[in-house]
NUTORTOR-814239 format. One record per atom (N, C-alpha, C): residue number from 1; residue in one letter; atom name; x, z, y. Coordinates in nm, 2 decimals, decimal comma. Layout:
% NUTORTOR-814239
+-----+---+----+--------+--------+--------+
:   k : r :  a :     c1 :     c3 :     c2 :
+-----+---+----+--------+--------+--------+
: NUM : A : CA :      X :      Z :      Y :
...
+-----+---+----+--------+--------+--------+
% end
This chain:
% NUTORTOR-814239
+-----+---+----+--------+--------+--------+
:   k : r :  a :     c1 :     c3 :     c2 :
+-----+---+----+--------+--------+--------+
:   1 : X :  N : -12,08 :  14,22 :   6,89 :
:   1 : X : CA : -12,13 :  14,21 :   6,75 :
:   1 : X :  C : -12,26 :  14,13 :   6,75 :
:   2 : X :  N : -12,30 :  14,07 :   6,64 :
:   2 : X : CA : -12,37 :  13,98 :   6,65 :
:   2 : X :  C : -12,51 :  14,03 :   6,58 :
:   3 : X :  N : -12,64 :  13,98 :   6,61 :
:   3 : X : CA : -12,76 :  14,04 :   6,57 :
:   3 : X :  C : -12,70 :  14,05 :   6,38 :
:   4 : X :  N : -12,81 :  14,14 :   6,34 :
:   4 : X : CA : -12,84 :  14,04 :   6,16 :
:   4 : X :  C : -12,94 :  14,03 :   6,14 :
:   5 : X :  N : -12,98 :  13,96 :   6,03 :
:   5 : X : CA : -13,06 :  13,91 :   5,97 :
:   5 : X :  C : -13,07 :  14,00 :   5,83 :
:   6 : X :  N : -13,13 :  14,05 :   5,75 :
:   6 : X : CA : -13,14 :  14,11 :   5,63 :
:   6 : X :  C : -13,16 :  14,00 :   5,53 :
:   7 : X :  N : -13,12 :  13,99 :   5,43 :
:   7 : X : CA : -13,15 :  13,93 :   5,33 :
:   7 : X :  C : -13,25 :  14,00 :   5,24 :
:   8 : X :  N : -13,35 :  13,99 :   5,18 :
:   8 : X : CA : -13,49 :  14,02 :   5,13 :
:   8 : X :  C : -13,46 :  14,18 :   5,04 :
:   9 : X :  N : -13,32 :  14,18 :   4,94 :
:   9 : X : CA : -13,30 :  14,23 :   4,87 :
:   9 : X :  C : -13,22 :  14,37 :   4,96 :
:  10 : X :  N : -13,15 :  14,31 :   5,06 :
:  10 : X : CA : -13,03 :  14,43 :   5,16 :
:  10 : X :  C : -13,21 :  14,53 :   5,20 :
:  11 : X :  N : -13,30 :  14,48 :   5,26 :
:  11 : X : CA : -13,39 :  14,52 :   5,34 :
:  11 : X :  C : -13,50 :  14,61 :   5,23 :
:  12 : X :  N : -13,48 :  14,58 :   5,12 :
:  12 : X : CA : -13,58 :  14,65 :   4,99 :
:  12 : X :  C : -13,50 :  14,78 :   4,99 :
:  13 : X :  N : -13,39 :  14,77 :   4,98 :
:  13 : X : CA : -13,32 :  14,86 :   4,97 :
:  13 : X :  C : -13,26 :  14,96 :   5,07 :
:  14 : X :  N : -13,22 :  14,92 :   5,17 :
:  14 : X : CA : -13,22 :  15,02 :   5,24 :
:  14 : X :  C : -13,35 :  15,09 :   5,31 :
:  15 : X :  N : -13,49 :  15,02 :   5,26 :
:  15 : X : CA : -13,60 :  15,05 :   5,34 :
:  15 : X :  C : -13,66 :  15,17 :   5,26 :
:  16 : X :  N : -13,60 :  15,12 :   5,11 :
:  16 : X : CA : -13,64 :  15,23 :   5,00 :
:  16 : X :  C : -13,55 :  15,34 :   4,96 :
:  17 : X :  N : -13,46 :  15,35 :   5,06 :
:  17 : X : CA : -13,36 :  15,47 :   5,02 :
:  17 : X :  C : -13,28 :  15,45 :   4,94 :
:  18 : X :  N : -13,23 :  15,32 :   4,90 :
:  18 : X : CA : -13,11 :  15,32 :   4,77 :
:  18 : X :  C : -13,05 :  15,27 :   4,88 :
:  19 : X :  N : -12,96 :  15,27 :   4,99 :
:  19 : X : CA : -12,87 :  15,22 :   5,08 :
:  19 : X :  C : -12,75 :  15,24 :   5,00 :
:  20 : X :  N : -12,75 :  15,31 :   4,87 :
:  20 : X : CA : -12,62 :  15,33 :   4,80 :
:  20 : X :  C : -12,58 :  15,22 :   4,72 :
:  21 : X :  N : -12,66 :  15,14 :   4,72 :
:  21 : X : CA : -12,60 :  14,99 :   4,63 :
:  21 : X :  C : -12,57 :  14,88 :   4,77 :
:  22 : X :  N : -12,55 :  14,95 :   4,89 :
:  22 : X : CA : -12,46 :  14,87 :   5,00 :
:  22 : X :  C : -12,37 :  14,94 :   5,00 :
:  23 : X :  N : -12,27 :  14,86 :   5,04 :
:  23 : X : CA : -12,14 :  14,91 :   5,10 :
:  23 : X :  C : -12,18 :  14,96 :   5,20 :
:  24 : X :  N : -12,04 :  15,09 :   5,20 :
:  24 : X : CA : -12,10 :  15,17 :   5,34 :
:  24 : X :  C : -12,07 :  15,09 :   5,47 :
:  25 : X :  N : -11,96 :  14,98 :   5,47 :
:  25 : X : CA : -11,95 :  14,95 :   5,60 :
:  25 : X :  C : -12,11 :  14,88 :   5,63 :
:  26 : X :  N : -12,14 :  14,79 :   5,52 :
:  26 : X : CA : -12,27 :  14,75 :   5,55 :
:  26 : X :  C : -12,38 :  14,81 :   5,61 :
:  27 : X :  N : -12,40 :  14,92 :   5,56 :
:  27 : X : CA : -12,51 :  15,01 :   5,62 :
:  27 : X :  C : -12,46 :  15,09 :   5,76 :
:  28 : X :  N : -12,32 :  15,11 :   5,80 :
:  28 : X : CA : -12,30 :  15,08 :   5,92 :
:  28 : X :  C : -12,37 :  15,01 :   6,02 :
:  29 : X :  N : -12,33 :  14,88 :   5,96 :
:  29 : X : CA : -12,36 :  14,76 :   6,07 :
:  29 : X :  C : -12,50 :  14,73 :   6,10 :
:  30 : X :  N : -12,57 :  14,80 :   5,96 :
:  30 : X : CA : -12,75 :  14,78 :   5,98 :
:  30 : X :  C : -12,77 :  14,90 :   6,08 :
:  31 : X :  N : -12,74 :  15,07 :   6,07 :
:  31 : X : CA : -12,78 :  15,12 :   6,13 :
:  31 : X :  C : -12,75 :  15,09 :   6,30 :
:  32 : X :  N : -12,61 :  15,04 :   6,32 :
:  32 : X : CA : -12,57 :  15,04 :   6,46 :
:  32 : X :  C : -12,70 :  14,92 :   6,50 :
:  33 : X :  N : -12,70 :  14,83 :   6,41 :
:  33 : X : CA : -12,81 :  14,68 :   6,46 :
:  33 : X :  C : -12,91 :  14,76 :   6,55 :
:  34 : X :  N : -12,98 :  14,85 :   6,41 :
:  34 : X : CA : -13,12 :  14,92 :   6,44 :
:  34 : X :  C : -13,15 :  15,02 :   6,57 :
:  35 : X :  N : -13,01 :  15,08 :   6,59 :
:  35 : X : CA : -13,01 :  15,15 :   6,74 :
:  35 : X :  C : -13,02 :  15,05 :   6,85 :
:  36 : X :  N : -12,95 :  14,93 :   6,84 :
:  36 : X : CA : -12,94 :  14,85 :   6,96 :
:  36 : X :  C : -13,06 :  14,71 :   6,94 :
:  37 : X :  N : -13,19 :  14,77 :   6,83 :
:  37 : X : CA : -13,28 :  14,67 :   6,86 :
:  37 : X :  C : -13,23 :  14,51 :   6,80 :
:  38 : X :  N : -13,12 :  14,50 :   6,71 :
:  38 : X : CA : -13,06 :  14,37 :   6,72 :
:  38 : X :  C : -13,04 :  14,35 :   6,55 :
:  39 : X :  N : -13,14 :  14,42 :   6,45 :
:  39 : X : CA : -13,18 :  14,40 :   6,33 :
:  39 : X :  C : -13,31 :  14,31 :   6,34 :
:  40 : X :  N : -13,28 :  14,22 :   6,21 :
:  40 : X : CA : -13,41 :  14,13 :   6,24 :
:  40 : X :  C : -13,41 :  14,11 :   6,05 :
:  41 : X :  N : -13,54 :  14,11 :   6,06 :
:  41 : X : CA : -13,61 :  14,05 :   5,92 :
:  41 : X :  C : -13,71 :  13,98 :   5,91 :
:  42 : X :  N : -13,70 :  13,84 :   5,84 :
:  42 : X : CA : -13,80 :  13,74 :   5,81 :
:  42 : X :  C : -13,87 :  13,77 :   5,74 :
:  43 : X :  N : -14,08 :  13,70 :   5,78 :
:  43 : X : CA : -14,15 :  13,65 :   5,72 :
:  43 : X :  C : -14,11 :  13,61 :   5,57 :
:  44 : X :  N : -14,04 :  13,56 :   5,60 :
:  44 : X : CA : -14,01 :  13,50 :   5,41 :
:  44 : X :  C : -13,99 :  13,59 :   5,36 :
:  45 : X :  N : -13,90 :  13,74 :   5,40 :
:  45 : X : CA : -13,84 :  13,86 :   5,31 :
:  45 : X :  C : -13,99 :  13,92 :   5,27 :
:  46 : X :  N : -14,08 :  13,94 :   5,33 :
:  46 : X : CA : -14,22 :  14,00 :   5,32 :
:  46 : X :  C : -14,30 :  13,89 :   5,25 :
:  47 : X :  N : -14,29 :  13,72 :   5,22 :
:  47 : X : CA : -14,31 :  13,66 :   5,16 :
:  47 : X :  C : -14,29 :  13,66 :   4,99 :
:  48 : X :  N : -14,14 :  13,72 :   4,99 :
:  48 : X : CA : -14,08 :  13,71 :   4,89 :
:  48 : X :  C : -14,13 :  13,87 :   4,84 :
:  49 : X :  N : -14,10 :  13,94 :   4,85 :
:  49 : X : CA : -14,13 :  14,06 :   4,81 :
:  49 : X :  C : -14,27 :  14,07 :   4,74 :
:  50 : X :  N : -14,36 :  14,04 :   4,82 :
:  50 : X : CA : -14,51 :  14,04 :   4,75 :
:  50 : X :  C : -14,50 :  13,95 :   4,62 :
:  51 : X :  N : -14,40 :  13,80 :   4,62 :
:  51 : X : CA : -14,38 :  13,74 :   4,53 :
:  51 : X :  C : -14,34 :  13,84 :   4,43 :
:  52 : X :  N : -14,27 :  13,93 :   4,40 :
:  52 : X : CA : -14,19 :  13,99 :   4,34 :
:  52 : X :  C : -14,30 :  14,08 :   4,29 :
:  53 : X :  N : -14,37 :  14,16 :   4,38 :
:  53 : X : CA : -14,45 :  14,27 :   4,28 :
:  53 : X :  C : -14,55 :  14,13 :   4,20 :
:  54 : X :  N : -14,59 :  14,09 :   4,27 :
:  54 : X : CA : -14,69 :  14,00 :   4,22 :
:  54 : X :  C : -14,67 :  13,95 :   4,06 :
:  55 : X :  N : -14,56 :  13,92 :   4,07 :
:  55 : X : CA : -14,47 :  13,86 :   3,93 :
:  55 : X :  C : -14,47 :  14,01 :   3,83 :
:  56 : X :  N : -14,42 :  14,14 :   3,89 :
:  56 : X : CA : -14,40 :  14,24 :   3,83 :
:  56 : X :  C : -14,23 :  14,26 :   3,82 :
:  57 : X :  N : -14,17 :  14,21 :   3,86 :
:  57 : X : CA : -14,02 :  14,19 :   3,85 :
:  57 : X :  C : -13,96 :  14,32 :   3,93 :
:  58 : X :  N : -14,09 :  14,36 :   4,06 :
:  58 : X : CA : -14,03 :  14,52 :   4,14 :
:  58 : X :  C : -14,14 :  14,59 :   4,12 :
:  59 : X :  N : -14,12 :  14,71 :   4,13 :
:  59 : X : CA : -14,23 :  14,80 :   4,17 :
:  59 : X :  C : -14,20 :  14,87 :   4,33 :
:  60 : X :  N : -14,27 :  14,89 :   4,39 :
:  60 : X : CA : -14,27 :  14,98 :   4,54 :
:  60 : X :  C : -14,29 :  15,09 :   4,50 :
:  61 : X :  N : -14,27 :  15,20 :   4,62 :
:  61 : X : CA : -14,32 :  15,36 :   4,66 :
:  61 : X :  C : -14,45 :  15,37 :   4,66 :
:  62 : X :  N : -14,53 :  15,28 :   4,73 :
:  62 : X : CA : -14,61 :  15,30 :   4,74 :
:  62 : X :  C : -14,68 :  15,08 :   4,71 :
:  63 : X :  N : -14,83 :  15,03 :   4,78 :
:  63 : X : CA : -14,84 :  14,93 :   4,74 :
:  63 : X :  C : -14,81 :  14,83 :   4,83 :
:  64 : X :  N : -14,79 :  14,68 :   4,82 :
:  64 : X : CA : -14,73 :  14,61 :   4,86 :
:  64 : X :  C : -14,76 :  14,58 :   5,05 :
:  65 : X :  N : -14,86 :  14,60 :   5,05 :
:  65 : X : CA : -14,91 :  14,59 :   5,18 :
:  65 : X :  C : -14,92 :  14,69 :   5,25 :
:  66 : X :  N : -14,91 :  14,78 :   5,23 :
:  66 : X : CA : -14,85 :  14,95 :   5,30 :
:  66 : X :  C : -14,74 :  14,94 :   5,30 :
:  67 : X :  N : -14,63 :  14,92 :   5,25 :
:  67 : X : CA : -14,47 :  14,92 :   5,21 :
:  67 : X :  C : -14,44 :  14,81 :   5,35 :
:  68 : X :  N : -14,46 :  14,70 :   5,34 :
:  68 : X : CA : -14,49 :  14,58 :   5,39 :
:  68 : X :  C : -14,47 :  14,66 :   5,58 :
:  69 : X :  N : -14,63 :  14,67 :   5,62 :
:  69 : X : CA : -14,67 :  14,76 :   5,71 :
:  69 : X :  C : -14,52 :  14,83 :   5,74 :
:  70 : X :  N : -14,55 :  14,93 :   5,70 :
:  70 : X : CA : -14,40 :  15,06 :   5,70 :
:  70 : X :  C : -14,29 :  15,01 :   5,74 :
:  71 : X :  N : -14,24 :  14,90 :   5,62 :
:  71 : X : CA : -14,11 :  14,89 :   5,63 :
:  71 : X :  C : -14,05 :  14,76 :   5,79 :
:  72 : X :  N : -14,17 :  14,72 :   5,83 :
:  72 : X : CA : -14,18 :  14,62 :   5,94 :
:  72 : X :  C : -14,21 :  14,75 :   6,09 :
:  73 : X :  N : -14,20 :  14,87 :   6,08 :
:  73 : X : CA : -14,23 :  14,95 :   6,18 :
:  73 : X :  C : -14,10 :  15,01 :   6,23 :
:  74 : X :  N : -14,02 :  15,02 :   6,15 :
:  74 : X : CA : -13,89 :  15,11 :   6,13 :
:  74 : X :  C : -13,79 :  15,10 :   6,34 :
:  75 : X :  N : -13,81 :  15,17 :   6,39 :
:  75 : X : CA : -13,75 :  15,11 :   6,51 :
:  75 : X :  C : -13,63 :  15,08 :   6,52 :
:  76 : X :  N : -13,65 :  15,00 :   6,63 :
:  76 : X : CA : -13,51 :  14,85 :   6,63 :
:  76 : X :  C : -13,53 :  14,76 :   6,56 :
:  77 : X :  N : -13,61 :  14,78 :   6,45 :
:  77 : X : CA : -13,62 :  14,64 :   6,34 :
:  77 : X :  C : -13,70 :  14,56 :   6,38 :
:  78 : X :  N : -13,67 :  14,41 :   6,38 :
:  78 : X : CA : -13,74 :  14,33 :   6,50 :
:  78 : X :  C : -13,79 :  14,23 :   6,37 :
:  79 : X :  N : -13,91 :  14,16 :   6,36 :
:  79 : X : CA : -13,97 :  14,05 :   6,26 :
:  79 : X :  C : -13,98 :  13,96 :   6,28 :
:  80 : X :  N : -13,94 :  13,84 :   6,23 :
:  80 : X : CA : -13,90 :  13,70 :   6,24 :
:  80 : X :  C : -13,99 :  13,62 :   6,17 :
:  81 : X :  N : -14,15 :  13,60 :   6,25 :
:  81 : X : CA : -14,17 :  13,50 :   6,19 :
:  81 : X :  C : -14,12 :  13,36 :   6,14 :
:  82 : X :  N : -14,16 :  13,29 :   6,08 :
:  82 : X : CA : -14,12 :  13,15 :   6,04 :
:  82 : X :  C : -14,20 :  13,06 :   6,06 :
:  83 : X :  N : -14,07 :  12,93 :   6,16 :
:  83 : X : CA : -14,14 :  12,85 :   6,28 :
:  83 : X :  C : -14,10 :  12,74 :   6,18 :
:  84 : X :  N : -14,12 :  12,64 :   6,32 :
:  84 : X : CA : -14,10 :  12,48 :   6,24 :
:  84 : X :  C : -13,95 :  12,46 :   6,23 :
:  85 : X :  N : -13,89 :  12,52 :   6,31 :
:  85 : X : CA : -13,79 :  12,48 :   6,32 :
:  85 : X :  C : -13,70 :  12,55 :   6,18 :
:  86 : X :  N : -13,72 :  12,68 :   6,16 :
:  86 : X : CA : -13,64 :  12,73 :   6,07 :
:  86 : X :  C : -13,66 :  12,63 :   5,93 :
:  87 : X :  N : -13,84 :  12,64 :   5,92 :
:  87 : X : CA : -13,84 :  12,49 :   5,82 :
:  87 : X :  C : -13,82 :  12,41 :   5,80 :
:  88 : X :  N : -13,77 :  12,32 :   5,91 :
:  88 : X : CA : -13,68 :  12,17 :   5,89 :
:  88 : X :  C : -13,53 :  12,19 :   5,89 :
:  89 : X :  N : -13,50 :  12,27 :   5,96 :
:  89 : X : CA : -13,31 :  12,35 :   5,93 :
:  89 : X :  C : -13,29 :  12,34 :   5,75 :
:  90 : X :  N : -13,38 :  12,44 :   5,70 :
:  90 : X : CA : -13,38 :  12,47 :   5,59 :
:  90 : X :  C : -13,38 :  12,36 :   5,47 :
:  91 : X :  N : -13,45 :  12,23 :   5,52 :
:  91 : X : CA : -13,42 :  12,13 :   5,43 :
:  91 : X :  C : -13,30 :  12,00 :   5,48 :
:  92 : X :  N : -13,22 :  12,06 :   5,61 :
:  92 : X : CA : -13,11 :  11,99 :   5,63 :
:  92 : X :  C : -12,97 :  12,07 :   5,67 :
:  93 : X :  N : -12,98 :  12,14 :   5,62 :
:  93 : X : CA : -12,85 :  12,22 :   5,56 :
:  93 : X :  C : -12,74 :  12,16 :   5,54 :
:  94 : X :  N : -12,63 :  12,17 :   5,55 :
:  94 : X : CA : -12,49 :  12,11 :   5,55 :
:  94 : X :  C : -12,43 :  12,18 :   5,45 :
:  95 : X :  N : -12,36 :  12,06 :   5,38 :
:  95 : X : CA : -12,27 :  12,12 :   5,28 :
:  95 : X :  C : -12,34 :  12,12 :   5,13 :
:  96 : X :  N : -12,30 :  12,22 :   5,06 :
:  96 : X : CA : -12,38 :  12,27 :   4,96 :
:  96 : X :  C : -12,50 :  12,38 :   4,96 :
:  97 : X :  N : -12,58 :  12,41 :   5,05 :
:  97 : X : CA : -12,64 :  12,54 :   5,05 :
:  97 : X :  C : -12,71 :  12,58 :   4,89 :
:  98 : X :  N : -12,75 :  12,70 :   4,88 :
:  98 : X : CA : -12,85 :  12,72 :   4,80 :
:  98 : X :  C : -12,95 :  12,67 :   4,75 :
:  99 : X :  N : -12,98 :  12,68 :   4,62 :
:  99 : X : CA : -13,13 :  12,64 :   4,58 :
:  99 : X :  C : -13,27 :  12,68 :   4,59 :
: 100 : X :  N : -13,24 :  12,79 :   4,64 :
: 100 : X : CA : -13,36 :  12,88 :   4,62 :
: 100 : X :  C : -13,38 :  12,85 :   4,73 :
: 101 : X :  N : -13,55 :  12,86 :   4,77 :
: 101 : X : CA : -13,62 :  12,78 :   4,87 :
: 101 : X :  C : -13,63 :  12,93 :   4,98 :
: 102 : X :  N : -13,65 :  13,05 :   4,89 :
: 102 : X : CA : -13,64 :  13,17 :   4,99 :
: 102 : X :  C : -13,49 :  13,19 :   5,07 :
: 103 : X :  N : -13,40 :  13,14 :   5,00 :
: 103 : X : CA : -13,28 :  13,15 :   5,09 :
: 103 : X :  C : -13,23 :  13,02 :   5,15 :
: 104 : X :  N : -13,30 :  12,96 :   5,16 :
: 104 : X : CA : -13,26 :  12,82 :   5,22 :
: 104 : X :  C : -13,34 :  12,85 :   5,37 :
: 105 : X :  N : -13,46 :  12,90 :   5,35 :
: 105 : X : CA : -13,50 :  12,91 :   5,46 :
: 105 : X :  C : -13,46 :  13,09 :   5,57 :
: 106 : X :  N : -13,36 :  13,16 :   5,50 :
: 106 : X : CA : -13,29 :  13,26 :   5,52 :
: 106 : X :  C : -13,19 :  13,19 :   5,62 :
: 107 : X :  N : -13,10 :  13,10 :   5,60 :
: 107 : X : CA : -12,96 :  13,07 :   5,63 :
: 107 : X :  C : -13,07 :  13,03 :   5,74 :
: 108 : X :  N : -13,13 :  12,94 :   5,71 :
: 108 : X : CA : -13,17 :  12,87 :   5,82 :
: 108 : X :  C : -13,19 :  12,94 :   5,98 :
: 109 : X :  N : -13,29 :  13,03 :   5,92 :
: 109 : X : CA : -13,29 :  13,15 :   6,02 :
: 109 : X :  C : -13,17 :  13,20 :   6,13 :
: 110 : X :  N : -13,06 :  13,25 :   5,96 :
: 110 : X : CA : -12,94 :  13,29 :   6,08 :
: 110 : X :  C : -12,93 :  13,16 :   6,15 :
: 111 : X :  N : -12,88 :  13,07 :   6,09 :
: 111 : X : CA : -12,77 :  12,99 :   6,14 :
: 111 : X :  C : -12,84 :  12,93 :   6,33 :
: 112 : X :  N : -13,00 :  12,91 :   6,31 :
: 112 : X : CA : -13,09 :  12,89 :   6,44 :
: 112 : X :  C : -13,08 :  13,03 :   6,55 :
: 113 : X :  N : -13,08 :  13,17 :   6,49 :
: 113 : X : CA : -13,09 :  13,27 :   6,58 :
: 113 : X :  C : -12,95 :  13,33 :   6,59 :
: 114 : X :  N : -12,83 :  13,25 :   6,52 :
: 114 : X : CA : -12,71 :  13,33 :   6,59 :
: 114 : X :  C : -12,70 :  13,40 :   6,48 :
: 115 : X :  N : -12,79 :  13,49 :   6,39 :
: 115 : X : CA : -12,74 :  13,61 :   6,32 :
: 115 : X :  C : -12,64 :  13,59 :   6,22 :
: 116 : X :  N : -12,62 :  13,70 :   6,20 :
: 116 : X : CA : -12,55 :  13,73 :   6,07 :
: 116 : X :  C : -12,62 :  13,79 :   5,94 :
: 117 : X :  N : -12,62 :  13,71 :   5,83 :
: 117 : X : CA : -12,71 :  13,75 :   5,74 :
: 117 : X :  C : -12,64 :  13,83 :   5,66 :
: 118 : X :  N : -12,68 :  13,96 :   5,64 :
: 118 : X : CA : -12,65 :  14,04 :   5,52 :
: 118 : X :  C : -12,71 :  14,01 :   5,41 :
: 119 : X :  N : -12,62 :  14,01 :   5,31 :
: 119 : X : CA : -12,62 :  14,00 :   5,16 :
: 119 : X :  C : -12,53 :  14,02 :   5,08 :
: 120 : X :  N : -12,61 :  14,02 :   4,97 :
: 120 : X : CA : -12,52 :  14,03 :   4,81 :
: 120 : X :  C : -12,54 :  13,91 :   4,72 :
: 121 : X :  N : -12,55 :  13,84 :   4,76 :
: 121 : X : CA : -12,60 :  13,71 :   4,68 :
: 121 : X :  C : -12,51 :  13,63 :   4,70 :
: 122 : X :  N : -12,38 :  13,61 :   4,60 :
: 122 : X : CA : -12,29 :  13,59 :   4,61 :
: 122 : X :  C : -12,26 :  13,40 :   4,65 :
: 123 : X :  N : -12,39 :  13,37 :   4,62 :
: 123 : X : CA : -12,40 :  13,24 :   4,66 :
: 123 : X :  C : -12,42 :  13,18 :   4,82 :
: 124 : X :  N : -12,50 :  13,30 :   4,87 :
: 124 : X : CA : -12,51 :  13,24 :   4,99 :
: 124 : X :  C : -12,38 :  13,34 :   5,07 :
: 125 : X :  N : -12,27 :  13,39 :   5,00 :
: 125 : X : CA : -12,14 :  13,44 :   5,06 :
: 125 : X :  C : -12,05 :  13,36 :   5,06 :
: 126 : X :  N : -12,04 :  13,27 :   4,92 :
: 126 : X : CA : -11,98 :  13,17 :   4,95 :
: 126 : X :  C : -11,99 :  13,06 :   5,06 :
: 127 : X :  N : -12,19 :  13,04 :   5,05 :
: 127 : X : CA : -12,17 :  12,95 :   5,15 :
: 127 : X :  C : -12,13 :  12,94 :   5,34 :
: 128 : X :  N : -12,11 :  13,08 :   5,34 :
: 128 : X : CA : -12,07 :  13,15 :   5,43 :
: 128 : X :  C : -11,92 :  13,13 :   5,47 :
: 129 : X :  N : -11,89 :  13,14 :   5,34 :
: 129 : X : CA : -11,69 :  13,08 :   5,37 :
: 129 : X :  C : -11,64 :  12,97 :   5,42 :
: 130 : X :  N : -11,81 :  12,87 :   5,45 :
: 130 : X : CA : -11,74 :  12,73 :   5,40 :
: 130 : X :  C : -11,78 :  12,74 :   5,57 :
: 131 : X :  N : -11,79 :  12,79 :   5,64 :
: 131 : X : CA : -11,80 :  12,79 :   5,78 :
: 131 : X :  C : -11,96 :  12,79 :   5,85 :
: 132 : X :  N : -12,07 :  12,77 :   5,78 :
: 132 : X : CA : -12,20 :  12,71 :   5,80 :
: 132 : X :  C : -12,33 :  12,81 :   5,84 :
: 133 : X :  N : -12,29 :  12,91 :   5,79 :
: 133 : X : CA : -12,35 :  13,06 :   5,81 :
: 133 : X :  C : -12,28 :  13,18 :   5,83 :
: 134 : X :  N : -12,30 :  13,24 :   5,89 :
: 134 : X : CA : -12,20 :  13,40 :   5,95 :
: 134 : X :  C : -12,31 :  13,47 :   5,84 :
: 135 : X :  N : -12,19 :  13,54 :   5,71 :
: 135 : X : CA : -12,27 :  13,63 :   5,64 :
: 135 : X :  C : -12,20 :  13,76 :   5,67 :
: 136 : X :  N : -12,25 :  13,88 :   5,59 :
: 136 : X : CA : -12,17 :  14,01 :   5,60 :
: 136 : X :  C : -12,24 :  14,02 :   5,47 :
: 137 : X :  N : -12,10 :  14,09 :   5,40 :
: 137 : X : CA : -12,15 :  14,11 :   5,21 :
: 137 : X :  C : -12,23 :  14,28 :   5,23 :
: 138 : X :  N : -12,29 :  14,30 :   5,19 :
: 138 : X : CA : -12,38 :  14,42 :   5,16 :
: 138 : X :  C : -12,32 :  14,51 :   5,11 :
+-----+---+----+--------+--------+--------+
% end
């Protein structure tokens, strides 16, 4: 089985206790990740997120840089800063990838470290079918 990657939205949620808007096999595959150390979450998801309260679009449990903290301590969950390389992947993508600059530099991620990116973002599942990224639907 192959590492994953969280997508920004899979990681809010299972970090905040709604793991119920994943599929259960999903949350399978995060928990077994997190026993064997082989869950990983991007800088950008902690980029994006602050984007999000910032905007007002989420609210947290608690505030963004405590949450942040916390949700980056969880054991087995390993953090993925963001290198050069994920950033030039990200603007040479194959195919049709996504628009969004947070999930462009997501795929990029997997597709450089092997993972498998969890999501619900039906767009980057598609782009997933077309052979380019290993996703798992949430």
């Amino acid at each position: 089985m192959s590492a994953l990657l969280l997508d920004t939205h899979v990681w809010l949620w299972y970090a905040e206790g709604v793991a119920g808007r994943l599929k259960p096999g999903g949350v399978s595959r995060i928990e077994d990740a997190l026993l064997t150390s082989r869950l990983h979450v991007s800088a950008v998801s902690a980029w994006e997120i602050g984007l999000l309260v910032a905007k007002n679009r989420i609210t947290l449990s608690v505030p963004v840089k405590d949450w942040i903290q916390h949700a980056t301590t969880l054991p087995g969950l390993r953090l993925r800063p963001l290198d050069w390389q994920a950033a030039l992947e990200s603007t040479l993508l194959p195919g049709v990838p996504h628009a969004d600059p947070a999930d462009r530099l997501l795929i990029a991620e997997a597709r450089i470290g092997g993972y498998t990116l969890v999501t619900r973002d039906q767009k980057i599942l598609d782009y997933g079918k077309t052979g380019h990224v290993n996703v798992l639907a949430a």
